[in-house]
PDBQT receptor file of N, H, CA, C and O in Angstrom, charges set to zero:
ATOM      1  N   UNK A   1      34.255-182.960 169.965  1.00  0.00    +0.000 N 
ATOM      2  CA  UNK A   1      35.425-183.685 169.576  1.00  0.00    +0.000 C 
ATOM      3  C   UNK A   1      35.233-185.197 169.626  1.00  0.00    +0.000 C 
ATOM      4  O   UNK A   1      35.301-186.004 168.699  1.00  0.00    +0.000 OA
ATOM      5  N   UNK A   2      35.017-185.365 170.717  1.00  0.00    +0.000 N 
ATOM      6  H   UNK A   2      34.961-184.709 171.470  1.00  0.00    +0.000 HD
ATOM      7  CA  UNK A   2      34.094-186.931 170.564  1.00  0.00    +0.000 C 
ATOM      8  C   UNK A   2      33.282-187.655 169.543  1.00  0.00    +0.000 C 
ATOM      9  O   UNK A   2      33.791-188.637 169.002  1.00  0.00    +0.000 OA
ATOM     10  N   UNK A   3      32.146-187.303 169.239  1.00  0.00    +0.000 N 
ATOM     11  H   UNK A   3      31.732-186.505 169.678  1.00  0.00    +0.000 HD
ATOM     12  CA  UNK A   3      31.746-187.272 167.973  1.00  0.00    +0.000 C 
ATOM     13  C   UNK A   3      32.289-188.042 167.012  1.00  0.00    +0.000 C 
ATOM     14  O   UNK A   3      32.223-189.211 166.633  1.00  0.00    +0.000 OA
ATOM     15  N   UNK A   4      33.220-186.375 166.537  1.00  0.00    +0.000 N 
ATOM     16  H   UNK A   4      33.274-185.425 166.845  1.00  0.00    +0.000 HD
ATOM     17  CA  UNK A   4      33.760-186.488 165.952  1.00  0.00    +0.000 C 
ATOM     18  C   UNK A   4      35.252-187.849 165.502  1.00  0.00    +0.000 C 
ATOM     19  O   UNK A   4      35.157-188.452 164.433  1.00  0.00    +0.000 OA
ATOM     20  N   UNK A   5      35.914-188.002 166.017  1.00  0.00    +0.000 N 
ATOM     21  H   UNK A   5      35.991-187.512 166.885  1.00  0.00    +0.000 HD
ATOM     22  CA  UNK A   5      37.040-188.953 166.222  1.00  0.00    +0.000 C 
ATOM     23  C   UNK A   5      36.013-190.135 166.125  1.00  0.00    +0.000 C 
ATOM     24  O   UNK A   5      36.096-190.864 165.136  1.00  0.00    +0.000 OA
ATOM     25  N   UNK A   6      34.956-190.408 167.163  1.00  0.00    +0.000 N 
ATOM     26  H   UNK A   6      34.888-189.816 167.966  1.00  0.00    +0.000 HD
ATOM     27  CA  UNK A   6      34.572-191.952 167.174  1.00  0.00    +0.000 C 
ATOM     28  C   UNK A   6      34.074-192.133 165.540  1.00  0.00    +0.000 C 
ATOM     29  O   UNK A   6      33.991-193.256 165.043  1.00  0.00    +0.000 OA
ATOM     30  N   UNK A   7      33.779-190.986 164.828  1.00  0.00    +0.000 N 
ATOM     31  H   UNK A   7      33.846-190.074 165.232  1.00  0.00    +0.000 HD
ATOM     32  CA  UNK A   7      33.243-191.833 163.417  1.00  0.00    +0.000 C 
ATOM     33  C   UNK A   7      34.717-191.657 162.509  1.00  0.00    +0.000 C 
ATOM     34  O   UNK A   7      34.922-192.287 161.472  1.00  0.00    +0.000 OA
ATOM     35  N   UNK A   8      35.245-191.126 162.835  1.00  0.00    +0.000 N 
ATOM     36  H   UNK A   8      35.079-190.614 163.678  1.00  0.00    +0.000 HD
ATOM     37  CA  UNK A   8      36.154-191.075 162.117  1.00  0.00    +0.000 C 
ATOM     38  C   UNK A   8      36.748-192.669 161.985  1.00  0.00    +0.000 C 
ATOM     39  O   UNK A   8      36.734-193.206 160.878  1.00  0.00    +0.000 OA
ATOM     40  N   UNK A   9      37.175-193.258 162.956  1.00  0.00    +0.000 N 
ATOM     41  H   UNK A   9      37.187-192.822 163.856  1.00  0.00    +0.000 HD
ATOM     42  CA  UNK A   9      37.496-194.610 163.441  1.00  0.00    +0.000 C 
ATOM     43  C   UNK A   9      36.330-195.517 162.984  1.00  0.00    +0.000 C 
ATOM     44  O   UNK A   9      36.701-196.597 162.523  1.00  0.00    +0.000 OA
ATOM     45  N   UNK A  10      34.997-195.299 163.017  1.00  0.00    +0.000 N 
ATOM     46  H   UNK A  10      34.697-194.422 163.391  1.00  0.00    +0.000 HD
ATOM     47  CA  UNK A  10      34.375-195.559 162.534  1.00  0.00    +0.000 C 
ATOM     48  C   UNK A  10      34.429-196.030 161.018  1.00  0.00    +0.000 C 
ATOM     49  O   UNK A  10      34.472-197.181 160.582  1.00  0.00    +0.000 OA
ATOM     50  N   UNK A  11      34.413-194.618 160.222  1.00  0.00    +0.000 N 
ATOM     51  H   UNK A  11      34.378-193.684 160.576  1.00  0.00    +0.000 HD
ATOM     52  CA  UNK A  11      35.130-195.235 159.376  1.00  0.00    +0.000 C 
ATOM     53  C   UNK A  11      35.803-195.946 158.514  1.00  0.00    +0.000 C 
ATOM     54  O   UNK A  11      35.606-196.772 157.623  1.00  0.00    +0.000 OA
ATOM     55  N   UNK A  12      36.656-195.390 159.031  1.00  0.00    +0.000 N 
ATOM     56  H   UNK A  12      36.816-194.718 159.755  1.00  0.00    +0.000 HD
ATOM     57  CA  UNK A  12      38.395-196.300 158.686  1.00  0.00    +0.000 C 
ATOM     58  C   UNK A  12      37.889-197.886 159.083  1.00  0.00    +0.000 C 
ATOM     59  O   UNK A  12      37.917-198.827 158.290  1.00  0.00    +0.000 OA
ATOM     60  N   UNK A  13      37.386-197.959 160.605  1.00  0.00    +0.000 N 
ATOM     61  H   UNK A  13      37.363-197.194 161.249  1.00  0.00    +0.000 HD
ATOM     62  CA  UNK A  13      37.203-199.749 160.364  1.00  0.00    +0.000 C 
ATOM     63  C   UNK A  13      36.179-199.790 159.208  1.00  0.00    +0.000 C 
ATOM     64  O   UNK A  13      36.657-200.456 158.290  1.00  0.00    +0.000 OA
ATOM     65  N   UNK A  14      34.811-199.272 158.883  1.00  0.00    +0.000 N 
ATOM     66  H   UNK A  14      34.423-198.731 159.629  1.00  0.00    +0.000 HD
ATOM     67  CA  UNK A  14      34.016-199.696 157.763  1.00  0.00    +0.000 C 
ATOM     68  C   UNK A  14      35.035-199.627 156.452  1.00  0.00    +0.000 C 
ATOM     69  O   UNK A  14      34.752-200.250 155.428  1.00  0.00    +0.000 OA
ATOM     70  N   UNK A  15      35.911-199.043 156.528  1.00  0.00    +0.000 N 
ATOM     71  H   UNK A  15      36.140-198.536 157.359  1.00  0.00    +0.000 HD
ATOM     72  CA  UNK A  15      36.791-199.283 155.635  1.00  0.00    +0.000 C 
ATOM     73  C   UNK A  15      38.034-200.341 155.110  1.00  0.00    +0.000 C 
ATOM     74  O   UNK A  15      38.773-200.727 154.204  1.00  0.00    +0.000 OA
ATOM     75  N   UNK A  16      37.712-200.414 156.092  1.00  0.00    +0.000 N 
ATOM     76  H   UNK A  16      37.111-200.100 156.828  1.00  0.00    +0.000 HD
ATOM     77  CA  UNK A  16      39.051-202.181 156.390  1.00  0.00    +0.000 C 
ATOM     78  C   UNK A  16      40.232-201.938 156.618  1.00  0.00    +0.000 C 
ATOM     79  O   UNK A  16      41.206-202.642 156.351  1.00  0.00    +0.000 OA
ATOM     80  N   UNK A  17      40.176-200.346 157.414  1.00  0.00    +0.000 N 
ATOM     81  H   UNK A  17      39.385-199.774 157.631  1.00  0.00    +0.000 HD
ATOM     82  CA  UNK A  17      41.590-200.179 157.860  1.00  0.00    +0.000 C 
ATOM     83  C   UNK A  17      42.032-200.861 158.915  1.00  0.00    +0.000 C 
ATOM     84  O   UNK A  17      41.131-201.348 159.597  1.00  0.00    +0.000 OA
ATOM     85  N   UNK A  18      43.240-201.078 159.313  1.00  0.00    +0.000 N 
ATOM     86  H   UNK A  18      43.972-200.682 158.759  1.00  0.00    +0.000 HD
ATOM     87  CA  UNK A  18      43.615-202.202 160.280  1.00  0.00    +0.000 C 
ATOM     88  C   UNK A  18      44.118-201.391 161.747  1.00  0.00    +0.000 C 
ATOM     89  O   UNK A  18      43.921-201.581 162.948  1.00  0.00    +0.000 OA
ATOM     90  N   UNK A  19      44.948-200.291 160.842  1.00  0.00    +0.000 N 
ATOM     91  H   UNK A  19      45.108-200.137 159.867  1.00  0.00    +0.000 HD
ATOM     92  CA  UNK A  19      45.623-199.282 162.172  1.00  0.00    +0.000 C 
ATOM     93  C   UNK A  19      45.517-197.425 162.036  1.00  0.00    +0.000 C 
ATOM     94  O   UNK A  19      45.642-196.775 160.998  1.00  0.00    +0.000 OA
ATOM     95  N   UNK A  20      45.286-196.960 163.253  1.00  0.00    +0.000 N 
ATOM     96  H   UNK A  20      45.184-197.488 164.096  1.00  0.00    +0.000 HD
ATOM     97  CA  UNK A  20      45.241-195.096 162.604  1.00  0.00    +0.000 C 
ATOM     98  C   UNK A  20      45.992-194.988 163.316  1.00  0.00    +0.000 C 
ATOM     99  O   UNK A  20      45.923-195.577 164.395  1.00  0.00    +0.000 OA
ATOM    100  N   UNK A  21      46.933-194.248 163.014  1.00  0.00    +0.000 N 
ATOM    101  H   UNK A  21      46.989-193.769 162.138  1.00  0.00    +0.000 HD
ATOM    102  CA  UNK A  21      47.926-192.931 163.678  1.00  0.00    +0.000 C 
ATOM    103  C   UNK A  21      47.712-191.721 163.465  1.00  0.00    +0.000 C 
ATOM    104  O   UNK A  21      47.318-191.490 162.322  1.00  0.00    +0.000 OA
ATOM    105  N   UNK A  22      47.840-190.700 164.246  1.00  0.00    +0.000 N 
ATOM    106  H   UNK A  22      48.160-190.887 165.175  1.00  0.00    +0.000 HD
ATOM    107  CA  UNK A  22      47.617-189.495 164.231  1.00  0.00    +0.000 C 
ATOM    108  C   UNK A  22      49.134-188.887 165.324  1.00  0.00    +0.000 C 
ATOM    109  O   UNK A  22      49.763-189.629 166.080  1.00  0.00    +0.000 OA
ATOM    110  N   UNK A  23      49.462-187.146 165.070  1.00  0.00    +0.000 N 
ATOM    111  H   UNK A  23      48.952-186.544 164.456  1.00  0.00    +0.000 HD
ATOM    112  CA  UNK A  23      49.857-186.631 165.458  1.00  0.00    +0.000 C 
ATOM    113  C   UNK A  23      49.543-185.627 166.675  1.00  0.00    +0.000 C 
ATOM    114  O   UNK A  23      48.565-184.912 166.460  1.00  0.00    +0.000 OA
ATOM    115  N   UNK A  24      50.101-185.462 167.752  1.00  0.00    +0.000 N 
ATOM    116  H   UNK A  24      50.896-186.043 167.927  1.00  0.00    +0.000 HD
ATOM    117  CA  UNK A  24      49.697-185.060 168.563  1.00  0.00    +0.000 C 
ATOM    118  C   UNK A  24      50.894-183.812 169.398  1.00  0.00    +0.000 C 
ATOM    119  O   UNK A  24      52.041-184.260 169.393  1.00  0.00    +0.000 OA
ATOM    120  N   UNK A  25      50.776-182.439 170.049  1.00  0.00    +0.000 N 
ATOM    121  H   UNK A  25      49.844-182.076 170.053  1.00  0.00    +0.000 HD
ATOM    122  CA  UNK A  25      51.792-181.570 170.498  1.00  0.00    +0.000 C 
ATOM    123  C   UNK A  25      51.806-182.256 171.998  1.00  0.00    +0.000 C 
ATOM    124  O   UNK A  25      50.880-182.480 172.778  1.00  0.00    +0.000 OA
ATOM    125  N   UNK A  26      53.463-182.540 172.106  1.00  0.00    +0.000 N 
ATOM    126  H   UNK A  26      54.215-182.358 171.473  1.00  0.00    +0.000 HD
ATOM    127  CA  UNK A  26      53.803-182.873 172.803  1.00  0.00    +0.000 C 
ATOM    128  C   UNK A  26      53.428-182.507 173.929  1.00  0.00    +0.000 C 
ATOM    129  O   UNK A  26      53.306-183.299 174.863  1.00  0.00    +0.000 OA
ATOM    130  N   UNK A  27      53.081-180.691 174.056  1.00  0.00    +0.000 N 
ATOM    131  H   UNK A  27      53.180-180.048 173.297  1.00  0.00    +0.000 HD
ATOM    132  CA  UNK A  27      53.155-180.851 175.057  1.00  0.00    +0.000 C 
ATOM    133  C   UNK A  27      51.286-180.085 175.426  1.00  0.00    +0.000 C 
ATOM    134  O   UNK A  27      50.881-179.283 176.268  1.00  0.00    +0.000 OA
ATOM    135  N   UNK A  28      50.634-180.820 174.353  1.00  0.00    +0.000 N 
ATOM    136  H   UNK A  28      50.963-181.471 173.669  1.00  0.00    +0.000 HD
ATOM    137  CA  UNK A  28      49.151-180.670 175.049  1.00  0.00    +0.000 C 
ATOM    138  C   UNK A  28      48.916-181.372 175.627  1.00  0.00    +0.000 C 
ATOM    139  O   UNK A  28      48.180-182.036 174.898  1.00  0.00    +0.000 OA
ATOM    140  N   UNK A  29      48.963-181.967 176.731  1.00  0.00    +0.000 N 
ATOM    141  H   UNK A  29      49.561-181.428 177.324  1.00  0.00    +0.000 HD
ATOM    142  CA  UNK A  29      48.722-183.096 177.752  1.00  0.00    +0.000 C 
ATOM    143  C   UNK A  29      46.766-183.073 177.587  1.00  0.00    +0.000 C 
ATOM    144  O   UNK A  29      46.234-184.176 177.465  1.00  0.00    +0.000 OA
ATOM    145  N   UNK A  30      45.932-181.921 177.597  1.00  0.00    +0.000 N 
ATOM    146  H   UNK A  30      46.365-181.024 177.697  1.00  0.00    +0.000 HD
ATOM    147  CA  UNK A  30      44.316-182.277 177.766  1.00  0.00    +0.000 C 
ATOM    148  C   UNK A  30      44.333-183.128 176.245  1.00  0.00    +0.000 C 
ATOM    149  O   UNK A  30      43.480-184.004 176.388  1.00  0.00    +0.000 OA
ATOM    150  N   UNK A  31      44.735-183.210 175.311  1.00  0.00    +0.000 N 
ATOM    151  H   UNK A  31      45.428-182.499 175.195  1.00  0.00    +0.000 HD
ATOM    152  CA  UNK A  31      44.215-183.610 173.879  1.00  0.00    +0.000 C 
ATOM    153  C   UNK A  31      44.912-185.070 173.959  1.00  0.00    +0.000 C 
ATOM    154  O   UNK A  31      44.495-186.105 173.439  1.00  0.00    +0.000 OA
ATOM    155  N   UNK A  32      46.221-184.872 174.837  1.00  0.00    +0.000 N 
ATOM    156  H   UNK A  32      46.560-184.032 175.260  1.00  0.00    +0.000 HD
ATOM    157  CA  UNK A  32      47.063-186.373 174.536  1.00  0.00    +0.000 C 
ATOM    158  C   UNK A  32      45.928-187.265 175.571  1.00  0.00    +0.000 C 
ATOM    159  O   UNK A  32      45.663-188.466 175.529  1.00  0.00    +0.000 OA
ATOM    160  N   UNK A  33      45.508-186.441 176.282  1.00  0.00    +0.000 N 
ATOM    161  H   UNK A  33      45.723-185.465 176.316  1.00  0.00    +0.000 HD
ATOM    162  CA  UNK A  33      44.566-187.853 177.742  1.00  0.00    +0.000 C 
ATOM    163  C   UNK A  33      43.513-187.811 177.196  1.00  0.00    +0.000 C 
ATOM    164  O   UNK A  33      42.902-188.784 177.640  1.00  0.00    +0.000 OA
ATOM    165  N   UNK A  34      42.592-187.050 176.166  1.00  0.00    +0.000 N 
ATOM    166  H   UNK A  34      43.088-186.260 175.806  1.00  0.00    +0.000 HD
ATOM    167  CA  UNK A  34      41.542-187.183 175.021  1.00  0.00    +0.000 C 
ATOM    168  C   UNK A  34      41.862-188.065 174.288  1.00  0.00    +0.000 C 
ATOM    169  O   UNK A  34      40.887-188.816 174.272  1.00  0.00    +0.000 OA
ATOM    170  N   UNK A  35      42.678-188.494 173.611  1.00  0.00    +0.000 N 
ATOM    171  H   UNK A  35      43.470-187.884 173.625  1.00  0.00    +0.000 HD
ATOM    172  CA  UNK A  35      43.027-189.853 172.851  1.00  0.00    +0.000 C 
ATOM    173  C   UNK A  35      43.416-191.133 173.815  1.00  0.00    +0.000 C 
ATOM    174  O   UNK A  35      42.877-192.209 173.556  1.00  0.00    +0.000 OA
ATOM    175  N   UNK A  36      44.178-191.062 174.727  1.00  0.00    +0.000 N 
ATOM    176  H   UNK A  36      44.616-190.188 174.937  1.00  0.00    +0.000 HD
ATOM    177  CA  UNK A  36      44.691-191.941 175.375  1.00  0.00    +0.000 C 
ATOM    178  C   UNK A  36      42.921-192.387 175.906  1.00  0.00    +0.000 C 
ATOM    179  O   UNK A  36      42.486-193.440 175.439  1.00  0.00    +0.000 OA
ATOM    180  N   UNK A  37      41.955-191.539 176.888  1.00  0.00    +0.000 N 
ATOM    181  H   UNK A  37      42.307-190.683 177.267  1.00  0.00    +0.000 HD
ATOM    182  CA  UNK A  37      40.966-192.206 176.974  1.00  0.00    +0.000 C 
ATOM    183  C   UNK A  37      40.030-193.003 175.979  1.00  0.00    +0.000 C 
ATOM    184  O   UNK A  37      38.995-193.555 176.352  1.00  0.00    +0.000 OA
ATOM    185  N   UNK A  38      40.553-193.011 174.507  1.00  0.00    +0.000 N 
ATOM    186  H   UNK A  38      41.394-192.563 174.204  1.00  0.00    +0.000 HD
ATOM    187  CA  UNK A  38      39.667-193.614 173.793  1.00  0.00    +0.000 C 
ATOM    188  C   UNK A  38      40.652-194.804 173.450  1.00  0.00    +0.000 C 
ATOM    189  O   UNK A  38      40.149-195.568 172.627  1.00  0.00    +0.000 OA
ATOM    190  N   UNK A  39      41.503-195.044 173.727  1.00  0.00    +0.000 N 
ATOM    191  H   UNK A  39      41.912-194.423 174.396  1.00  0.00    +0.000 HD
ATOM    192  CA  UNK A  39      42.616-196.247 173.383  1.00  0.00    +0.000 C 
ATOM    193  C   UNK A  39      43.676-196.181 172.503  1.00  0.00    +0.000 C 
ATOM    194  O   UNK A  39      44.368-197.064 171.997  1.00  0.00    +0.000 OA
ATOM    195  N   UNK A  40      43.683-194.639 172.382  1.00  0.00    +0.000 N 
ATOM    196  H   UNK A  40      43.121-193.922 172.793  1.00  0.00    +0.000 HD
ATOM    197  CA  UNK A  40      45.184-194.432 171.550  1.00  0.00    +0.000 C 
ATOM    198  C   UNK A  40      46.279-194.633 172.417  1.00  0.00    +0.000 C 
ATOM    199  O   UNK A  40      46.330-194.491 173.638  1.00  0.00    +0.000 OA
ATOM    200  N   UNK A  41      47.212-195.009 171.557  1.00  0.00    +0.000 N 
ATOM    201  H   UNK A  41      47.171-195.124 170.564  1.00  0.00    +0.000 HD
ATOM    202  CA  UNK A  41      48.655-194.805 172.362  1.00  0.00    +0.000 C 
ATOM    203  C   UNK A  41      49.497-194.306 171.714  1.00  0.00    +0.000 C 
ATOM    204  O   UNK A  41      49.556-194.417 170.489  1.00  0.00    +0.000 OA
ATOM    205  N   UNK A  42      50.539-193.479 172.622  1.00  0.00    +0.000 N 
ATOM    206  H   UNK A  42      50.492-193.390 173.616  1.00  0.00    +0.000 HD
ATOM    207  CA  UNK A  42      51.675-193.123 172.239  1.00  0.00    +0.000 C 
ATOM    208  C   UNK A  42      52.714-194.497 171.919  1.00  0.00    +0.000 C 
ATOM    209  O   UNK A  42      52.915-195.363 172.771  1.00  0.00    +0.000 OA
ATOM    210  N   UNK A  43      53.444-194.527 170.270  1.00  0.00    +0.000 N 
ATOM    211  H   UNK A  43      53.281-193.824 169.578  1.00  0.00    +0.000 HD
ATOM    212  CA  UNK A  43      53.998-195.477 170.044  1.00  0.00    +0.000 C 
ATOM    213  C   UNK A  43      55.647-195.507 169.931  1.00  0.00    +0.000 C 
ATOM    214  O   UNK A  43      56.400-196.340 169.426  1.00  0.00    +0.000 OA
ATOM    215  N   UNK A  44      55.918-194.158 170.659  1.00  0.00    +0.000 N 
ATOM    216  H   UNK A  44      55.306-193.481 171.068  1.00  0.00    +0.000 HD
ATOM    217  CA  UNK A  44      57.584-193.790 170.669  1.00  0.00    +0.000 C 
ATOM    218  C   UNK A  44      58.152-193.243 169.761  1.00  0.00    +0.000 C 
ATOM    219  O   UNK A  44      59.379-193.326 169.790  1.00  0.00    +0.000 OA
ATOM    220  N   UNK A  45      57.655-192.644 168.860  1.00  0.00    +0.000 N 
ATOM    221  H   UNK A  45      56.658-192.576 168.836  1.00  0.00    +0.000 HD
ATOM    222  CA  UNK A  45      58.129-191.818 167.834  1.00  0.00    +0.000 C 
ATOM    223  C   UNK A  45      57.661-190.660 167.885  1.00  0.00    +0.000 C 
ATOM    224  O   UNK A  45      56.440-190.601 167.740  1.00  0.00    +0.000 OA
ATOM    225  N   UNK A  46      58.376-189.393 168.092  1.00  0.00    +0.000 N 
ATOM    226  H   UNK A  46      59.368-189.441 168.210  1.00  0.00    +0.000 HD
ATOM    227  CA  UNK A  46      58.288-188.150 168.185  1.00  0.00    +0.000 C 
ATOM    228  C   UNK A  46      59.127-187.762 166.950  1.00  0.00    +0.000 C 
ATOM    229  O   UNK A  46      59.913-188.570 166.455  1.00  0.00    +0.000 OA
ATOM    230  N   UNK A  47      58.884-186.015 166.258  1.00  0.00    +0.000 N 
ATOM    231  H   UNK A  47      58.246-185.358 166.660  1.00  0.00    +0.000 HD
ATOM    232  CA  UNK A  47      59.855-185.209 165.619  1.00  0.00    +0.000 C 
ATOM    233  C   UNK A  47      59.346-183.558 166.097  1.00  0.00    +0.000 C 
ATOM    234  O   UNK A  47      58.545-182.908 166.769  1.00  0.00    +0.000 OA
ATOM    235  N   UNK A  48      60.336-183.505 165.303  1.00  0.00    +0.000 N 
ATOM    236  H   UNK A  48      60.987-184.033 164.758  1.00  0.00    +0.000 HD
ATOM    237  CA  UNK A  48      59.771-181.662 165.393  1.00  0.00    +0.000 C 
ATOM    238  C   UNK A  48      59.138-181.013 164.130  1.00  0.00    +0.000 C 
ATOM    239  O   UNK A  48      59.944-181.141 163.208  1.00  0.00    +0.000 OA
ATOM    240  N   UNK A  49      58.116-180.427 163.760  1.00  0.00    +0.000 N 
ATOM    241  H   UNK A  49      57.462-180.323 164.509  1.00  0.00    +0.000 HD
ATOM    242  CA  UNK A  49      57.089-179.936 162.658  1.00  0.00    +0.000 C 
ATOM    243  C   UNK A  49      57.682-178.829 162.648  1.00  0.00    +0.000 C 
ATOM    244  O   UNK A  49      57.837-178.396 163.790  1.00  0.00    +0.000 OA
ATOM    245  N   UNK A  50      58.098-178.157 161.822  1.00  0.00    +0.000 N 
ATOM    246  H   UNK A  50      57.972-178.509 160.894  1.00  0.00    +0.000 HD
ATOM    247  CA  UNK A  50      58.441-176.885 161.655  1.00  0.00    +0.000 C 
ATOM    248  C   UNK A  50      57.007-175.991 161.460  1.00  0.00    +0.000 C 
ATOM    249  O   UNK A  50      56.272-176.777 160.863  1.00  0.00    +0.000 OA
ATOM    250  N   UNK A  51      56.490-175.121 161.608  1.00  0.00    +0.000 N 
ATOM    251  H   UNK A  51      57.087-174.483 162.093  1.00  0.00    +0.000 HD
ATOM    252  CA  UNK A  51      55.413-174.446 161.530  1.00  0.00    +0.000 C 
ATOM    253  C   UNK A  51      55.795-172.636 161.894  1.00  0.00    +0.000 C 
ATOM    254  O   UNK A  51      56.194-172.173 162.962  1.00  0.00    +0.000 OA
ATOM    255  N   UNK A  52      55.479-171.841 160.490  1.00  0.00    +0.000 N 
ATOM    256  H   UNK A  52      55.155-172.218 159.622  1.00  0.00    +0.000 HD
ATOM    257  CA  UNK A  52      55.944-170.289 160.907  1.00  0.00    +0.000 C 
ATOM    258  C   UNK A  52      57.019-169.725 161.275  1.00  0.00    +0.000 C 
ATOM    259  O   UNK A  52      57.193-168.565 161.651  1.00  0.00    +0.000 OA
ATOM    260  N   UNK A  53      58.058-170.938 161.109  1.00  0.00    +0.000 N 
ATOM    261  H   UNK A  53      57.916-171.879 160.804  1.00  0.00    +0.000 HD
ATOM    262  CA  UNK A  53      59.152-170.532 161.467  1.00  0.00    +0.000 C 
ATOM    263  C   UNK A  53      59.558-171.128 162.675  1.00  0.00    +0.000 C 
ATOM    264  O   UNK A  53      60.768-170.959 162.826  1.00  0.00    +0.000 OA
ATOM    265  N   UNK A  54      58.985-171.827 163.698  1.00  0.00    +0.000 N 
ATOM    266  H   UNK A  54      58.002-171.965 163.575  1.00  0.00    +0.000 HD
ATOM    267  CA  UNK A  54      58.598-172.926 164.987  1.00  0.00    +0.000 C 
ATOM    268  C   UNK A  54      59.020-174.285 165.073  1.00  0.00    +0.000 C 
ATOM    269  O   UNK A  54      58.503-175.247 164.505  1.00  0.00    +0.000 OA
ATOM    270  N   UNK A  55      59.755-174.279 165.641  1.00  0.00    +0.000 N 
ATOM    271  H   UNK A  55      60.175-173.498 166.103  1.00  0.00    +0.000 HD
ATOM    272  CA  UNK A  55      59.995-175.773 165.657  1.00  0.00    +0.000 C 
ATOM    273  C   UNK A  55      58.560-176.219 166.647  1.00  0.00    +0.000 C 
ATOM    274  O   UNK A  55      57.999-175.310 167.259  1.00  0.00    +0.000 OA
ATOM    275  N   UNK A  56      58.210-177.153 166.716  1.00  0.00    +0.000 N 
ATOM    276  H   UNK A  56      58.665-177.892 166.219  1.00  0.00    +0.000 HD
ATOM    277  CA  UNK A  56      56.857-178.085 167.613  1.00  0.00    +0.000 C 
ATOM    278  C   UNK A  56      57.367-179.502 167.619  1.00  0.00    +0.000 C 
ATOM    279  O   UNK A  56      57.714-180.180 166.651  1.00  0.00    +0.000 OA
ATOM    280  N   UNK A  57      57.346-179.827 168.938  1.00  0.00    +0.000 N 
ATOM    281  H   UNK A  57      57.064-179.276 169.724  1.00  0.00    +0.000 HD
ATOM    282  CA  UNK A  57      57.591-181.180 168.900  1.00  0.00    +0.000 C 
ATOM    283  C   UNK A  57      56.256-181.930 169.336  1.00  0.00    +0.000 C 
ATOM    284  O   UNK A  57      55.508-181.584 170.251  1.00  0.00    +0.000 OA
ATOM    285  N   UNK A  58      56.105-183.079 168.453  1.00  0.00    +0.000 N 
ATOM    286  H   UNK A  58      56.712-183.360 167.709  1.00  0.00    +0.000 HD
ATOM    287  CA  UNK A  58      54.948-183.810 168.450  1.00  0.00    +0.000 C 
ATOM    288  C   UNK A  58      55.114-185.311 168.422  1.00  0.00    +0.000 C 
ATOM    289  O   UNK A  58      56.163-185.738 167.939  1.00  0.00    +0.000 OA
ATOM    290  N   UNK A  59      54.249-186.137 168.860  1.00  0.00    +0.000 N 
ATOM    291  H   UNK A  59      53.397-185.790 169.252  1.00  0.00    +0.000 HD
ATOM    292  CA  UNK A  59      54.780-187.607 169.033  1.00  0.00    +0.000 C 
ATOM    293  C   UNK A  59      53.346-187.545 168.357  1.00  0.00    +0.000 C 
ATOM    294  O   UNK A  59      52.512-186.664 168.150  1.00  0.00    +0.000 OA
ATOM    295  N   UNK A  60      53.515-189.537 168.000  1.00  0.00    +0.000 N 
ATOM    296  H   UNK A  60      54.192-190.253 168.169  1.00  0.00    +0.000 HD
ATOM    297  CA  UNK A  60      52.558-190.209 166.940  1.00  0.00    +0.000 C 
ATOM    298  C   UNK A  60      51.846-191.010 168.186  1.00  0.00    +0.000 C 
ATOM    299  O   UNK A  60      52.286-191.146 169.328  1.00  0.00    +0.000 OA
ATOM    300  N   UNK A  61      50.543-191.527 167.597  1.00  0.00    +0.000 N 
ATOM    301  H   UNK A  61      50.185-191.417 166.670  1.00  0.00    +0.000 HD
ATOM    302  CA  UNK A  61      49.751-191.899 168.619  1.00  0.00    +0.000 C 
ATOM    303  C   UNK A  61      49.067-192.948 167.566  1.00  0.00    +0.000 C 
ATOM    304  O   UNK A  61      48.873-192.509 166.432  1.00  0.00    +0.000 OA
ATOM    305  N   UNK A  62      48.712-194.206 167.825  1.00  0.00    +0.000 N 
ATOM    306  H   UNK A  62      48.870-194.562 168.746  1.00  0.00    +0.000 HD
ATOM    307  CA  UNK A  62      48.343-195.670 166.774  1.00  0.00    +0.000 C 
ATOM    308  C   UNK A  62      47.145-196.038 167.925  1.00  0.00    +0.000 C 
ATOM    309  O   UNK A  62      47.065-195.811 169.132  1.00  0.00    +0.000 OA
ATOM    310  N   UNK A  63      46.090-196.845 166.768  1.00  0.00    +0.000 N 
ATOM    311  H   UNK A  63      46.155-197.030 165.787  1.00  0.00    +0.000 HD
ATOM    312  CA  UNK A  63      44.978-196.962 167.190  1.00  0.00    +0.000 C 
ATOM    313  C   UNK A  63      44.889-198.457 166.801  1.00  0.00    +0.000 C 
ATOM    314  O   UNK A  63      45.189-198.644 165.622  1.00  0.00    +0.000 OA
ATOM    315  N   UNK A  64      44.625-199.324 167.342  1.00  0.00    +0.000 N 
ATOM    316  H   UNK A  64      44.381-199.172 168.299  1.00  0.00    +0.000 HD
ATOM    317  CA  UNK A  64      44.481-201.010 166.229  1.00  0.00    +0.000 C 
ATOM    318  C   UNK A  64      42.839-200.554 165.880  1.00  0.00    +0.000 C 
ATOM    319  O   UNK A  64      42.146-199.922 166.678  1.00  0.00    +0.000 OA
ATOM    320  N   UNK A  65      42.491-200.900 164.857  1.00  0.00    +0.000 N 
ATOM    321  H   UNK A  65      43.054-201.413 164.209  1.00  0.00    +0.000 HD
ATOM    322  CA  UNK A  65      41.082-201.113 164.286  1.00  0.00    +0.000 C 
ATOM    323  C   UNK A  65      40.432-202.203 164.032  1.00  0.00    +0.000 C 
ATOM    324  O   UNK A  65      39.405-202.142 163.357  1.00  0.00    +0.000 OA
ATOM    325  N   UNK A  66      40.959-203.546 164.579  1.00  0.00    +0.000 N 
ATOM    326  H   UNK A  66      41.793-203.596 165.128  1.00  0.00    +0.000 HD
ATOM    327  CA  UNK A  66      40.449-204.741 164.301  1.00  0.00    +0.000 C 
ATOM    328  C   UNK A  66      39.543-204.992 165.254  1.00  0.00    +0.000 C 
ATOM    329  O   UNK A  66      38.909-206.048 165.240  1.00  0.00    +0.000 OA
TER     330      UNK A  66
């Protein structure tokens, strides 16, 4: 997973992106402290994803890329 994500960010900055957000389940706490250790943050916006019939509540997580 590591890897993975750091080129992803990778990337996006070789790309001249400025900011990433991604979605995250509220209530996976191992995946939310997997991003949070790489410098994501939670930026206060949550909803609920409907999925199968499921409500899921998930908050957004922003990365600066500069």
């Amino acid at each position: 997973g590591s890897a993975l994500i750091d080129e992803g960010v990778r990337q996006l900055r070789a790309e001249g992106f400025m900011r990433a957000t991604l979605w995250v389940l509220e209530s996976n706490t191992p995946t939310r402290d997997f991003y949070e250790r790489r410098g994501w943050m939670e930026d206060g916006t949550s909803k609920t994803e409907m999925w199968d019939g499921f409500g899921l509540a998930v908050v957004r997580y922003g990365l600066a890329l500069n």
